[in-house]
C-alpha angles and dihedrals in degrees: 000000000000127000134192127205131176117218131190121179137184117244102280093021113135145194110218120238110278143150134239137208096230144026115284127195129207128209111186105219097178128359145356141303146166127241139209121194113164092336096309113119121220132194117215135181140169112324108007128110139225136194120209106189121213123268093027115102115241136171137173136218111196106233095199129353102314143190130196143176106215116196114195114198110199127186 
């Protein structure tokens, strides 16, 4: 199954580590982030996508105000 979500965070607003069942897929609509995938930071900004593959633990800290689309794929 797929699922979509909207997020919108506040500058400094996270998202813990955590872990999914399944691959999940960002698309960053405003803003910037970073995120954490297995200990790798990544920074991300409009327009640009990230994948954060299942199993691995992952997490997010919005670096300004900042709005994703995030597509979980679950099998």
């Amino acid at each position: 199954s797929v699922g979509i979500t909207l997020f919108a965070f506040d500058a400094n607003e996270e998202i813990s580590a955590h872990t999914s069942t399944g691959d999940a897929m960002v698309l960053v609509l405003e803003g910037s982030a970073q995120v954490t995938i297995s200990g790798q930071s990544h920074t991300v900004q409009a327009g640009e996508v990230i994948i954060m593959p299942a199993g691995q633990p992952h997490a997010l800290k919005a670096l300004k105000r900042f709005k994703m689309m995030l597509v979980m794929i679950r099998s």
